[in-house]
gemmi code that builds the backbone of each chain (N, CA, C; Angstrom):
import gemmi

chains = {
    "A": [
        ("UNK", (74.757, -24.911, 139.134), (74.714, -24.203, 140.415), (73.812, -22.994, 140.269)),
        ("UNK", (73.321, -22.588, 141.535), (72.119, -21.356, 141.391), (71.982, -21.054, 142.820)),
        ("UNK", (71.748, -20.217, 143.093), (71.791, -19.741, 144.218), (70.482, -18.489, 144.485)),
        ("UNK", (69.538, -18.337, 145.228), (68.622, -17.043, 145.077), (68.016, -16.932, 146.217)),
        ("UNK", (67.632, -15.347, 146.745), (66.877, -15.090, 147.579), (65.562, -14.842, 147.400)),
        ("UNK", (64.606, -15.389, 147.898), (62.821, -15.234, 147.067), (62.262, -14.599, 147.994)),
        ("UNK", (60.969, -14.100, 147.544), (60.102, -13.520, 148.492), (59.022, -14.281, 148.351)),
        ("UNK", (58.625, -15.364, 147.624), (57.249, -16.437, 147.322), (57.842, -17.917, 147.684)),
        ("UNK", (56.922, -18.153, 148.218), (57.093, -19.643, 148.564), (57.839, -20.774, 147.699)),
        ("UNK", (58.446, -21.522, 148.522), (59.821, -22.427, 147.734), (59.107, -23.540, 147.153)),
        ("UNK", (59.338, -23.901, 146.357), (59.210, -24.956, 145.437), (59.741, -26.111, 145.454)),
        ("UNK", (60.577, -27.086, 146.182), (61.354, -28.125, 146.887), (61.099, -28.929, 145.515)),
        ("UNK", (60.246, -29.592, 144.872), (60.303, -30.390, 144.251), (60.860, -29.777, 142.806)),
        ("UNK", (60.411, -28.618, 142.501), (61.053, -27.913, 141.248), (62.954, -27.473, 141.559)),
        ("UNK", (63.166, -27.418, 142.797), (64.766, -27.324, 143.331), (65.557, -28.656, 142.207)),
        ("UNK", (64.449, -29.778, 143.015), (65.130, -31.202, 142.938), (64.961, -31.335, 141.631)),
        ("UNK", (64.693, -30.895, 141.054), (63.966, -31.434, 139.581), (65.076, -30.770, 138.574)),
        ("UNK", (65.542, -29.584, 139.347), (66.964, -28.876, 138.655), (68.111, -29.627, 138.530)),
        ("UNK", (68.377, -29.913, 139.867), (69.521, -31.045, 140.239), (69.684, -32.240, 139.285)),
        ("UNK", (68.854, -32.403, 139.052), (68.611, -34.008, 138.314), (69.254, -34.519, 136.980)),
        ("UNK", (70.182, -35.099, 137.473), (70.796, -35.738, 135.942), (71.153, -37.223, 135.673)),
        ("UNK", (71.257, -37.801, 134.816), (71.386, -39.354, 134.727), (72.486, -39.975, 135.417)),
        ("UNK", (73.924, -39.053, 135.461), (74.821, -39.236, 136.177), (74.676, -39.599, 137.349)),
        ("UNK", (73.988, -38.687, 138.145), (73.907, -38.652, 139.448), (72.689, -40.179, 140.023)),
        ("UNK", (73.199, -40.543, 140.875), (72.483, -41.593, 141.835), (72.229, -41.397, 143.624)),
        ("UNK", (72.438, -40.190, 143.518), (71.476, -39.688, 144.656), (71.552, -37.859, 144.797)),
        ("UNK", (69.973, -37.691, 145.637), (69.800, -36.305, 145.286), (69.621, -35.853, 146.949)),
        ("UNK", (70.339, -35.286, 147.463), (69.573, -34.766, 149.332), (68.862, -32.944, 149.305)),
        ("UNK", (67.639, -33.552, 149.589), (66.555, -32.380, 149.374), (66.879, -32.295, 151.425)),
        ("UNK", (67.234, -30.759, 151.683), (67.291, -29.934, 153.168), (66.380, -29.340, 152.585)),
        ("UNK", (65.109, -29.084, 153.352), (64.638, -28.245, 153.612), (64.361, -27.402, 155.359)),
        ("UNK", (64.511, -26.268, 155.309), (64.657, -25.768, 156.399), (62.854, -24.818, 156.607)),
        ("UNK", (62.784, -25.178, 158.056), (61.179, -24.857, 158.044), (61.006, -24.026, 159.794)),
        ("UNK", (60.063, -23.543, 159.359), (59.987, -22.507, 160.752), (58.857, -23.518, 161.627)),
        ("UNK", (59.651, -23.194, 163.164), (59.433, -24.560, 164.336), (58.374, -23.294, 164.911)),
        ("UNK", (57.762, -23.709, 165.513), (56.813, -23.302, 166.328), (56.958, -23.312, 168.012)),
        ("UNK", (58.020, -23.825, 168.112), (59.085, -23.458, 169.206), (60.618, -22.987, 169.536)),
        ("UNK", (61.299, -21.744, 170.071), (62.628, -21.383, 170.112), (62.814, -21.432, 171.454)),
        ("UNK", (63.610, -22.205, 171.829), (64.286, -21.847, 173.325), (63.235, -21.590, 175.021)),
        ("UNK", (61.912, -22.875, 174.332), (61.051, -22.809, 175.193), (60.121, -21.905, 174.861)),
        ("UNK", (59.821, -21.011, 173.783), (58.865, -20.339, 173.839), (57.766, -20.524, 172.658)),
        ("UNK", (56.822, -20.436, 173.011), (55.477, -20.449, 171.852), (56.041, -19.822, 170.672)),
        ("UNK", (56.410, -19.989, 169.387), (56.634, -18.972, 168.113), (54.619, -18.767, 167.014)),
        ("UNK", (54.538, -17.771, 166.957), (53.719, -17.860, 166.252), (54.008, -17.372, 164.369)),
        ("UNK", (55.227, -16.527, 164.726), (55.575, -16.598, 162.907), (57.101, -16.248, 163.228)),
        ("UNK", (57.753, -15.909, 162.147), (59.220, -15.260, 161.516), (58.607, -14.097, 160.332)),
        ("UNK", (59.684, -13.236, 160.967), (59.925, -12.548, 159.409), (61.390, -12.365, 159.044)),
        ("UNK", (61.644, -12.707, 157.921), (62.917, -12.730, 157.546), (63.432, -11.745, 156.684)),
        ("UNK", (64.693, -10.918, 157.060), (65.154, -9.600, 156.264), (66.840, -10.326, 155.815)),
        ("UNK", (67.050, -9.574, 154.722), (68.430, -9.950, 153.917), (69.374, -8.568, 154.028)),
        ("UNK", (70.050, -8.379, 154.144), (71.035, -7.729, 153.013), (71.181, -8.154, 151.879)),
        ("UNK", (70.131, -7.944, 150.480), (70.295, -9.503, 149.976), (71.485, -9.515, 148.583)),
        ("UNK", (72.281, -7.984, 148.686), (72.755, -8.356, 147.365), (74.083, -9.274, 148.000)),
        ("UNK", (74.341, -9.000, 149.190), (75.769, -9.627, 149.790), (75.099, -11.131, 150.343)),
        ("UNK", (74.096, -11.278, 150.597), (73.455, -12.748, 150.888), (73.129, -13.547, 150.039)),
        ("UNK", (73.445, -12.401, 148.532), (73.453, -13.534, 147.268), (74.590, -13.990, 146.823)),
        ("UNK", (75.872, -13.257, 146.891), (76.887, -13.346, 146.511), (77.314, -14.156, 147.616)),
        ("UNK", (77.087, -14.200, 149.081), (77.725, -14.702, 149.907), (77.038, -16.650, 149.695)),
        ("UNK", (75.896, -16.139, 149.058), (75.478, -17.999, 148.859), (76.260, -18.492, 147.509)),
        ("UNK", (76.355, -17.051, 147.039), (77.359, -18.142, 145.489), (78.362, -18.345, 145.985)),
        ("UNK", (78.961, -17.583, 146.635), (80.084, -18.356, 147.401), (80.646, -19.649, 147.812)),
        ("UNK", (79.592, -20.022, 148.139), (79.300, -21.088, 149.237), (79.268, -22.532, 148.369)),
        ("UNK", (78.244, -21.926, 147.520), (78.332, -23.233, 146.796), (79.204, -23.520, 145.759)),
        ("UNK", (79.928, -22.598, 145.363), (81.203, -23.077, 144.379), (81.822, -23.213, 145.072)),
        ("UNK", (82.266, -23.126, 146.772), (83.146, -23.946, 147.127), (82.355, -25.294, 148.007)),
        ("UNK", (81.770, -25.451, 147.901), (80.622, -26.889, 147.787), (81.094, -27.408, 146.732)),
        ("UNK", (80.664, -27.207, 145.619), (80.838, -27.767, 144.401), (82.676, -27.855, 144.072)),
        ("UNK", (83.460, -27.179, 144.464), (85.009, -27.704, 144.205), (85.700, -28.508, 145.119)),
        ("UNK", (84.690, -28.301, 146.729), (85.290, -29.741, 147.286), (84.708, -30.982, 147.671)),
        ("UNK", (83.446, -31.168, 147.114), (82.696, -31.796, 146.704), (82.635, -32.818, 145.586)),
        ("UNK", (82.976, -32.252, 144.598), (82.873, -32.666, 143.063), (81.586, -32.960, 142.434)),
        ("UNK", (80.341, -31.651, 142.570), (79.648, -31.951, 141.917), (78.998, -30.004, 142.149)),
        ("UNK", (78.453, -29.609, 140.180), (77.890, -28.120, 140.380), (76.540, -28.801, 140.184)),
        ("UNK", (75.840, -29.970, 141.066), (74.481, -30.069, 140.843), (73.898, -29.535, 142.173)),
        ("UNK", (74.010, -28.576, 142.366), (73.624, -27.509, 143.744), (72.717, -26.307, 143.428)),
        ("UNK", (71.456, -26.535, 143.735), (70.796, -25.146, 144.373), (70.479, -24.943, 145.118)),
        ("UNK", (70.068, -23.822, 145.699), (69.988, -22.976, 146.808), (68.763, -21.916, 146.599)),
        ("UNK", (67.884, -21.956, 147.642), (67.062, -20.876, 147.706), (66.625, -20.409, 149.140)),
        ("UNK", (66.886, -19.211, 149.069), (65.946, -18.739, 151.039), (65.294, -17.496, 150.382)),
        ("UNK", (63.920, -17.894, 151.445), (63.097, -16.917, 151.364), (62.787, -15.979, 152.362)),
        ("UNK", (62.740, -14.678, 152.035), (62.632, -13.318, 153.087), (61.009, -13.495, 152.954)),
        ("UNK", (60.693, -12.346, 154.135), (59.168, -11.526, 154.039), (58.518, -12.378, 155.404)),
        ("UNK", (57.511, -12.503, 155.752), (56.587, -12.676, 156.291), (56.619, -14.190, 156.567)),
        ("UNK", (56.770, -15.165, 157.122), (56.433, -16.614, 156.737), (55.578, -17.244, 157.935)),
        ("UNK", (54.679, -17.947, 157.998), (54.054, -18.898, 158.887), (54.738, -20.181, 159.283)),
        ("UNK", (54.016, -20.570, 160.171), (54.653, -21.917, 160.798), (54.650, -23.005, 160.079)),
        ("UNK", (55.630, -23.790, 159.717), (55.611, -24.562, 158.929), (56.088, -24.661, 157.309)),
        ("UNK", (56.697, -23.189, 156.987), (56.930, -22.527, 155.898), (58.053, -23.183, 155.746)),
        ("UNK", (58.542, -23.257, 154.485), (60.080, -23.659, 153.874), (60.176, -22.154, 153.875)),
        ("UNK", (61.857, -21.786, 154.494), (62.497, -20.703, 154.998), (63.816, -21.176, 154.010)),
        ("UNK", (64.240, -21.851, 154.029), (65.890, -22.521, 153.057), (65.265, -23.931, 152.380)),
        ("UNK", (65.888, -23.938, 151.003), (65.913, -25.255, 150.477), (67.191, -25.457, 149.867)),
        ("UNK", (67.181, -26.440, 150.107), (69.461, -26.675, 149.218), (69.238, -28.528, 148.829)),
        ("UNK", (69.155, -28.043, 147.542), (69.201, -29.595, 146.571), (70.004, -29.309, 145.907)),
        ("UNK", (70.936, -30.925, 146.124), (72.586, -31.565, 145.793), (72.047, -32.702, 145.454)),
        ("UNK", (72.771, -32.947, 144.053), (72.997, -34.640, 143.876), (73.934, -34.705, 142.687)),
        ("UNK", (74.453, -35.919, 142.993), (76.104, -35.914, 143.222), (76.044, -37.522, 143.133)),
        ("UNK", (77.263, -38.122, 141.899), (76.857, -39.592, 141.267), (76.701, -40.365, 142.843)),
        ("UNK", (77.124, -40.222, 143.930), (77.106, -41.066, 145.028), (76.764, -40.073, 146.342)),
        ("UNK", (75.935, -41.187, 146.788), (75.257, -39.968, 148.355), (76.339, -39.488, 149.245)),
        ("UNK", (77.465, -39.687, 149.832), (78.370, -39.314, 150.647), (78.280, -38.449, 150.641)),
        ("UNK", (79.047, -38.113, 149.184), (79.329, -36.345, 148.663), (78.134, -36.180, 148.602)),
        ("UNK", (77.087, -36.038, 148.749), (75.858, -35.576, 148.338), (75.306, -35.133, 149.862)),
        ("UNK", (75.533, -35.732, 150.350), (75.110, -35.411, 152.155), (76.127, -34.594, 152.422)),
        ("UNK", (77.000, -34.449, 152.278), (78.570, -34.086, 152.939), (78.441, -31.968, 151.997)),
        ("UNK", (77.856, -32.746, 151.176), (77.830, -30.672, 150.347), (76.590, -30.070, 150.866)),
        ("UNK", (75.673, -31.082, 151.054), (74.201, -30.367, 151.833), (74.611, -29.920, 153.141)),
        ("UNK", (75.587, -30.646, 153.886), (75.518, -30.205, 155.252), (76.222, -28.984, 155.036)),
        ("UNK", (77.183, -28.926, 154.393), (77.944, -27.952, 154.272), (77.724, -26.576, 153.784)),
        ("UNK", (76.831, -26.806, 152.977), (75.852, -25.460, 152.497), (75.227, -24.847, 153.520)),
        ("UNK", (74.270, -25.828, 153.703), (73.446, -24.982, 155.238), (74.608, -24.667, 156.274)),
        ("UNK", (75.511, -25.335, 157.106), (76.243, -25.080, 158.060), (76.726, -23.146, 158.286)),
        ("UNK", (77.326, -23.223, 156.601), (78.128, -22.017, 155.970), (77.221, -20.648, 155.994)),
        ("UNK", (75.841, -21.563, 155.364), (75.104, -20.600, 155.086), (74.236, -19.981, 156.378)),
        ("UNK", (73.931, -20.790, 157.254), (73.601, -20.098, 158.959), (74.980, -19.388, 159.831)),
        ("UNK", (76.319, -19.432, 159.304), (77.289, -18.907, 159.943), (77.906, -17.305, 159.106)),
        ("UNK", (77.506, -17.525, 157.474), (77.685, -16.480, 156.720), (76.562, -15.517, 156.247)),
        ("UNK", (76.008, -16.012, 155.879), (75.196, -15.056, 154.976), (73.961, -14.470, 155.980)),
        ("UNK", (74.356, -13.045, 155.708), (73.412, -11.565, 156.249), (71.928, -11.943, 156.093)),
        ("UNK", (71.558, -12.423, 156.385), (70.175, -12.979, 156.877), (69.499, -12.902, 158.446)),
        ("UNK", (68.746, -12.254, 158.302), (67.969, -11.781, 159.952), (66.645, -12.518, 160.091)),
        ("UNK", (66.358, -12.940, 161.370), (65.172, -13.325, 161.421), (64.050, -12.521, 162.523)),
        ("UNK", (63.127, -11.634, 162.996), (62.441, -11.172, 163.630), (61.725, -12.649, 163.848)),
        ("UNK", (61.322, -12.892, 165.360), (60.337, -13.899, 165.645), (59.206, -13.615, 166.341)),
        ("UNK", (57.835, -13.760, 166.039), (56.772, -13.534, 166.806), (56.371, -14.869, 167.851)),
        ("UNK", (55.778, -14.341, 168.581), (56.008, -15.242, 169.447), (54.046, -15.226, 170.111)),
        ("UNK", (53.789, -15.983, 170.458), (52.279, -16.309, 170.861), (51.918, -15.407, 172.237)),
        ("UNK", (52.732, -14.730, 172.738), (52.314, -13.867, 173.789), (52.408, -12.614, 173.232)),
        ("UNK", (52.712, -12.450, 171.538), (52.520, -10.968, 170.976), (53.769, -10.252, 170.812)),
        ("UNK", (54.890, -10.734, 172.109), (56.429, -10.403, 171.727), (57.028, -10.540, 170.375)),
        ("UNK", (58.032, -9.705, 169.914), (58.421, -9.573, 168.401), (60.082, -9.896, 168.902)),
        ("UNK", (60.527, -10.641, 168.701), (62.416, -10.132, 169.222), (63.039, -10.780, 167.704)),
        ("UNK", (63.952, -10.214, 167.579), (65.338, -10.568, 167.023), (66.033, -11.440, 167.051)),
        ("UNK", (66.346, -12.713, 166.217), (66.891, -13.740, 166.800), (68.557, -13.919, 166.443)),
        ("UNK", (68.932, -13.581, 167.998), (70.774, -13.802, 167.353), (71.222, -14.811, 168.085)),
        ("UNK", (71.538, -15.695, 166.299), (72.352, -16.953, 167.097), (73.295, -16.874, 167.380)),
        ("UNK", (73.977, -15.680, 167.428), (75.417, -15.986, 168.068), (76.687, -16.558, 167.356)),
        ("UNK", (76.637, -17.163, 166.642), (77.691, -17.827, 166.177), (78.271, -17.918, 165.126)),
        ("UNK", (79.479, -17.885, 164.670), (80.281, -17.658, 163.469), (80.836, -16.575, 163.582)),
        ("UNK", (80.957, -15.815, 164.485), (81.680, -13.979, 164.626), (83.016, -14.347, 164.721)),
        ("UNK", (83.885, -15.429, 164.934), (84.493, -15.408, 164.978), (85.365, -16.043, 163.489)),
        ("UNK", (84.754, -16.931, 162.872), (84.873, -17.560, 161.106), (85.069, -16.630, 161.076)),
        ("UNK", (84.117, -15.465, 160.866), (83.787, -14.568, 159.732), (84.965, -13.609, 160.209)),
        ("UNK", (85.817, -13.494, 161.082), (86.842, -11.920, 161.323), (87.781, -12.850, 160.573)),
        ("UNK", (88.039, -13.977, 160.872), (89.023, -14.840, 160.335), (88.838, -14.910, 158.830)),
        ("UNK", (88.168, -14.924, 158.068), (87.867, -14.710, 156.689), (88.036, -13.304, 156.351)),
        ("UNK", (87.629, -12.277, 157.286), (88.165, -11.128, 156.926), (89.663, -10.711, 156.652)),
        ("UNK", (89.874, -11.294, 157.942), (91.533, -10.996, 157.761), (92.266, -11.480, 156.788)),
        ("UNK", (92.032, -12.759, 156.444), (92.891, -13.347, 154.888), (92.084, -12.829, 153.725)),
        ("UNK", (91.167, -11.928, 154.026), (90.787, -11.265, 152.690), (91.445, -9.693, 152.538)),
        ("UNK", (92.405, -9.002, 152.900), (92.357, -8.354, 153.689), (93.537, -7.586, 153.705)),
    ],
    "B": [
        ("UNK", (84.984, 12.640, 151.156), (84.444, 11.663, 150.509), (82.978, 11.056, 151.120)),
        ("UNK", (82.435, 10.634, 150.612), (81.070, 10.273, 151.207), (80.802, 8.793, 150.928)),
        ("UNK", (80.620, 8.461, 151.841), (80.317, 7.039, 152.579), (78.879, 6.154, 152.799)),
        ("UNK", (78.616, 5.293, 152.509), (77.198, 5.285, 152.807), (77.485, 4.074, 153.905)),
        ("UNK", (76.874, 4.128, 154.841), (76.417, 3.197, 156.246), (75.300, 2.513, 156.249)),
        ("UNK", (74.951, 1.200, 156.114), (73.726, 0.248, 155.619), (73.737, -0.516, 157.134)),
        ("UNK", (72.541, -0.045, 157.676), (72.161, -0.888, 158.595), (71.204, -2.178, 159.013)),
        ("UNK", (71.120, -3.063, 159.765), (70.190, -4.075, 159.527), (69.199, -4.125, 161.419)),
        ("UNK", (68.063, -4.923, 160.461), (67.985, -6.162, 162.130), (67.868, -4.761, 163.286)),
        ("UNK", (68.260, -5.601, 164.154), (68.421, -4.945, 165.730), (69.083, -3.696, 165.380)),
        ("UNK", (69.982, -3.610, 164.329), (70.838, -2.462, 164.368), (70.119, -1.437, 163.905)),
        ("UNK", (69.491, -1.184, 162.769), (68.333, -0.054, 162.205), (67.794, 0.184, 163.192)),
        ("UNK", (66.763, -0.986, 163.801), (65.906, -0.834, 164.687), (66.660, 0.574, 166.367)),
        ("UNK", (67.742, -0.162, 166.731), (68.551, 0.592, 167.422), (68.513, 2.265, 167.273)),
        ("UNK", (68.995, 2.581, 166.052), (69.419, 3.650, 165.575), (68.235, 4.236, 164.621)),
        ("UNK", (67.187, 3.626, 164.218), (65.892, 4.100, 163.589), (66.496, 4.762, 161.977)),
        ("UNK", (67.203, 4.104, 161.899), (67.447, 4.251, 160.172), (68.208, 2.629, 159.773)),
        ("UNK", (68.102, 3.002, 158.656), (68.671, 1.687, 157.472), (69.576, 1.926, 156.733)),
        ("UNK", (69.894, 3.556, 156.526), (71.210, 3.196, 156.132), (71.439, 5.458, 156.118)),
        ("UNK", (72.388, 5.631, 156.025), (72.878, 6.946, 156.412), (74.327, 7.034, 155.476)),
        ("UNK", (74.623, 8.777, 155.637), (75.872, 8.779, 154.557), (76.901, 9.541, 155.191)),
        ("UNK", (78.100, 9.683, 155.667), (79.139, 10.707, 155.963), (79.536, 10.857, 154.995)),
        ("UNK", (80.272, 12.631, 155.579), (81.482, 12.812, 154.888), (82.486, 12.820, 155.253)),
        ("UNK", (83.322, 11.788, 154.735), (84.542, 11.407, 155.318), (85.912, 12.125, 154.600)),
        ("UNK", (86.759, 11.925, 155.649), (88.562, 12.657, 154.934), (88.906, 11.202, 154.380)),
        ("UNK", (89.691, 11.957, 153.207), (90.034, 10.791, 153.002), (91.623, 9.645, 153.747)),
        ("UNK", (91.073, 8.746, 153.096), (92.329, 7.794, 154.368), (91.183, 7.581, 155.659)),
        ("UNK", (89.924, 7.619, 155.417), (89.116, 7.371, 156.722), (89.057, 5.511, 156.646)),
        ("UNK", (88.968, 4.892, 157.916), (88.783, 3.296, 157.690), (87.553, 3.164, 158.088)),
        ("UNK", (87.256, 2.035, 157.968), (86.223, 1.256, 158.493), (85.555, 2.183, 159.959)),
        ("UNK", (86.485, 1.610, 161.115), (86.663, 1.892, 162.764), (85.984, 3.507, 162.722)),
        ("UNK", (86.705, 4.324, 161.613), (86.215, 5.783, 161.402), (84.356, 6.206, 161.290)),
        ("UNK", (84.696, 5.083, 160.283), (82.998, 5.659, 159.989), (82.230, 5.197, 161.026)),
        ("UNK", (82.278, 3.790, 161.856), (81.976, 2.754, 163.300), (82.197, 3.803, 164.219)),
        ("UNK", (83.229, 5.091, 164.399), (82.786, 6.178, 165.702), (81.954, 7.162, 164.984)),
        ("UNK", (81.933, 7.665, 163.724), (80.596, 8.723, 163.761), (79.331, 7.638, 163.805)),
        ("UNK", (79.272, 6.800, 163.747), (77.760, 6.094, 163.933), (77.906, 6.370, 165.407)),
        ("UNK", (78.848, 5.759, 166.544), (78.500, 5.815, 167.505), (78.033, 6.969, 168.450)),
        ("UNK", (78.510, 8.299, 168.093), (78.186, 9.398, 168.201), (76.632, 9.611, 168.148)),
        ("UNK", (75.740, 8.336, 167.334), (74.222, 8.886, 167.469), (73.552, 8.433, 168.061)),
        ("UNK", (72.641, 8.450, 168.578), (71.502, 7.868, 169.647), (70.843, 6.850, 169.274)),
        ("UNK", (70.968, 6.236, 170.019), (70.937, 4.540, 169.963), (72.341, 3.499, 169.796)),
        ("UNK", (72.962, 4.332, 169.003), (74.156, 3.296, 169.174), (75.062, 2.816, 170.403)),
        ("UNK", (74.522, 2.856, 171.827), (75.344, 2.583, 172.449), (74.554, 1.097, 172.553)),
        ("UNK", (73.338, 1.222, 171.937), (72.901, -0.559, 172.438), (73.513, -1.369, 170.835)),
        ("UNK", (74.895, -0.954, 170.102), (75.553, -2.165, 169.391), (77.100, -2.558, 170.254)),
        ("UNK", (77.061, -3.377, 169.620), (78.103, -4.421, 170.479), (79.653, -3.112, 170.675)),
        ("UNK", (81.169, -3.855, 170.988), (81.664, -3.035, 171.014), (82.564, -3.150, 169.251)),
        ("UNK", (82.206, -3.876, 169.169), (83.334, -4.266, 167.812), (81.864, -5.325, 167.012)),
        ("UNK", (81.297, -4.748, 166.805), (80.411, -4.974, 165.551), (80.798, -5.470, 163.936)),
        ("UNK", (80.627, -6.690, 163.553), (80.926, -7.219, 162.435), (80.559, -6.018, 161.473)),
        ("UNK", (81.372, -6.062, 160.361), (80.980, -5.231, 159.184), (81.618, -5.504, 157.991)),
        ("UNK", (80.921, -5.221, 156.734), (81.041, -5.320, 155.628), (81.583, -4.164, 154.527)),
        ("UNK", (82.733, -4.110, 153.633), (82.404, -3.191, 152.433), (82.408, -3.747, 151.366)),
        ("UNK", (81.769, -2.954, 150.393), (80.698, -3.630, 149.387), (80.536, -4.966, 149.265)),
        ("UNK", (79.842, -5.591, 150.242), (79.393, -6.761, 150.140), (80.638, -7.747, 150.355)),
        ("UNK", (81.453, -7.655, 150.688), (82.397, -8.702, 151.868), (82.763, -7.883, 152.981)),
        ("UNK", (82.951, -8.829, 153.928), (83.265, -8.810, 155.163), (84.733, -8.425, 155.269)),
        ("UNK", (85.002, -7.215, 156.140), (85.978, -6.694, 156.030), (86.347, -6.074, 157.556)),
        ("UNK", (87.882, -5.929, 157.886), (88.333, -5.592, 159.295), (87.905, -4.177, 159.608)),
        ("UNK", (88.214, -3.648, 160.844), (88.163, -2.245, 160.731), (89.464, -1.660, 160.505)),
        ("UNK", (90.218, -2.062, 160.556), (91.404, -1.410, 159.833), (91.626, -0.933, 158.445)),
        ("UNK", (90.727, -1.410, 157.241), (90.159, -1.632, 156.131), (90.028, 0.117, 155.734)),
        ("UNK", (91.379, 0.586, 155.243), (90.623, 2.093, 154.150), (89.809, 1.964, 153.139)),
        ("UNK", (89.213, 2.912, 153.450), (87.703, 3.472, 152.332), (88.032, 4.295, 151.310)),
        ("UNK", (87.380, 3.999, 149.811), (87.953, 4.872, 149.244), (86.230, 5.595, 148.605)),
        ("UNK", (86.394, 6.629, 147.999), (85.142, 7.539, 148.025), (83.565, 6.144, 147.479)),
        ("UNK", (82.583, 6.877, 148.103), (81.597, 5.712, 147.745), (81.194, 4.368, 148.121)),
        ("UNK", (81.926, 3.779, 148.996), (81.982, 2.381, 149.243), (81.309, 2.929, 150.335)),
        ("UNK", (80.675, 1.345, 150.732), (79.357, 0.936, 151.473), (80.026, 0.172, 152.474)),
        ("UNK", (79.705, 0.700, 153.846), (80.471, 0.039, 154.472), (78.590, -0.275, 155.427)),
        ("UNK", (78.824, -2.018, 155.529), (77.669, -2.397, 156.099), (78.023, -2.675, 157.452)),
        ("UNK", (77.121, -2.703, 158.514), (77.295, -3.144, 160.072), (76.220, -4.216, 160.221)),
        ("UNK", (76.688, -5.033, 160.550), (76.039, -6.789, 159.982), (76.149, -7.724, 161.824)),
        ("UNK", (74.560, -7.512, 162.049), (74.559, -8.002, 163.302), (74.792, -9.678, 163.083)),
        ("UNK", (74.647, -10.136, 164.147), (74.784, -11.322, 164.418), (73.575, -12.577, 163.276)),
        ("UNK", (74.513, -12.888, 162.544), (73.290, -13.704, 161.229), (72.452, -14.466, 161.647)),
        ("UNK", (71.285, -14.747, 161.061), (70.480, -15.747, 161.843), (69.441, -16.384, 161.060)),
        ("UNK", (70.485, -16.893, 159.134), (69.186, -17.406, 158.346), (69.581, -18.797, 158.610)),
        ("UNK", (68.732, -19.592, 157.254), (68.225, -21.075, 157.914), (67.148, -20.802, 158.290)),
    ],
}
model = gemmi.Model(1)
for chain_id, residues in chains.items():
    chain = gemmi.Chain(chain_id)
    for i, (resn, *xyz) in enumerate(residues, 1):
        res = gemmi.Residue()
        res.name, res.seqid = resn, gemmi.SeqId(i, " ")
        for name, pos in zip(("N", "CA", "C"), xyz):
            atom = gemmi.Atom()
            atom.name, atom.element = name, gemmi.Element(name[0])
            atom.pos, atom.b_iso = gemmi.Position(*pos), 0.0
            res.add_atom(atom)
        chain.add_residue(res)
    model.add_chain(chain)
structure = gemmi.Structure()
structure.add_model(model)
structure.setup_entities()
């Protein structure tokens, strides 16, 4: 398991290449990539800001409990902050796990967790020169609920 | 006791800092340090009950502070 926030471009095939063991018989490479459209509008870039010591801890999180209900620590994780263009790998999360089920079933679950938890901001530029803030909205309510049983 | 306040996103932007320090009594919570922020200009454009963090988990505002801890105000997430 590994988990990290980068500021240089992701490496997807060096992710998968971590993952990789004889055991395993399937590997699911997510990569997450910046669209060039949000909610009807032209995007011309992202910039992405962290809180990143709690967006690191909040991804180790994530994936040791990936990996304990899952049954497999062949999980990494990487998102990248700073500046990115269209078309950029923004998240990569490579799992593999002796059988694909669990192997699809911990990928979804990583990303799901990880767009509802972890302190990650995105600024979006947009082709008419507008800069906004993108809030998705969602998980405010997980996250008080995790507060409270922590608590 | 002194407190440090870490802001992000929309919220810095709001309030034109990233992170700021009180001095707090002690037995101050969370909610405590969440009204001297609101007291400054710009903060009336954050929500009314704003997610927040100390040291790096997510925590209620009911939540006492004890000297030093970082209490973060953590807008609405949006990686992926």
């Amino acid at each position: 398991m590994r988990t990290s926030i980068v500021d240089a471009p992701i490496d997807a095939s060096a992710l998968m290449a971590e993952v990789a063991r004889q055991s395993n018989g399937a590997t699911v490479l997510f990569v997450g990539t910046v669209r060039d459209v949000n909610d009807g509008r032209p995007v011309s870039g992202m910039e992405y800001t962290a809180y990143r010591s709690m967006a690191e801890r909040e991804m180790a999180d994530i994936v040791r409990e990936a990996a304990g209900q899952f049954g497999t620590s062949d999980i990494v994780v990487e998102h990248r902050v700073g500046a990115l263009e269209l078309g950029d790998a923004s998240v990569v999360i490579a799992v593999a796990h002796p059988h694909r089920g669990a192997a699809y079933d911990a990928s979804r679950y990583v990303i799901e967790q990880l767009k509802q938890r972890v302190p990650i901001w995105k600024l979006e530029s947009y082709v008419d020169g507008r800069r906004e803030w993108v809030h998705a909205g969602s998980g405010t309510r997980e996250l008080e609920r995790g507060a409270e049983a922590t608590t | 006791m002194t407190v440090t306040v870490l802001l992000f996103a929309s919220y810095a932007d709001s309030l034109g800092s990233h992170s700021m320090r009180f001095d707090m009594p002690l037995g101050a919570t969370v909610a405590d340090v969440l009204g001297r922020v609101r007291a400054l200009p710009g903060a009336e454009r954050l929500p009314s009950e704003p997610l927040t963090a100390v040291n790096e988990r997510y925590s209620r505002g009911t939540r006492v502070l004890e000297p030093g801890d970082e209490v973060a105000i953590i807008p609405p997430v949006a990686g992926g």
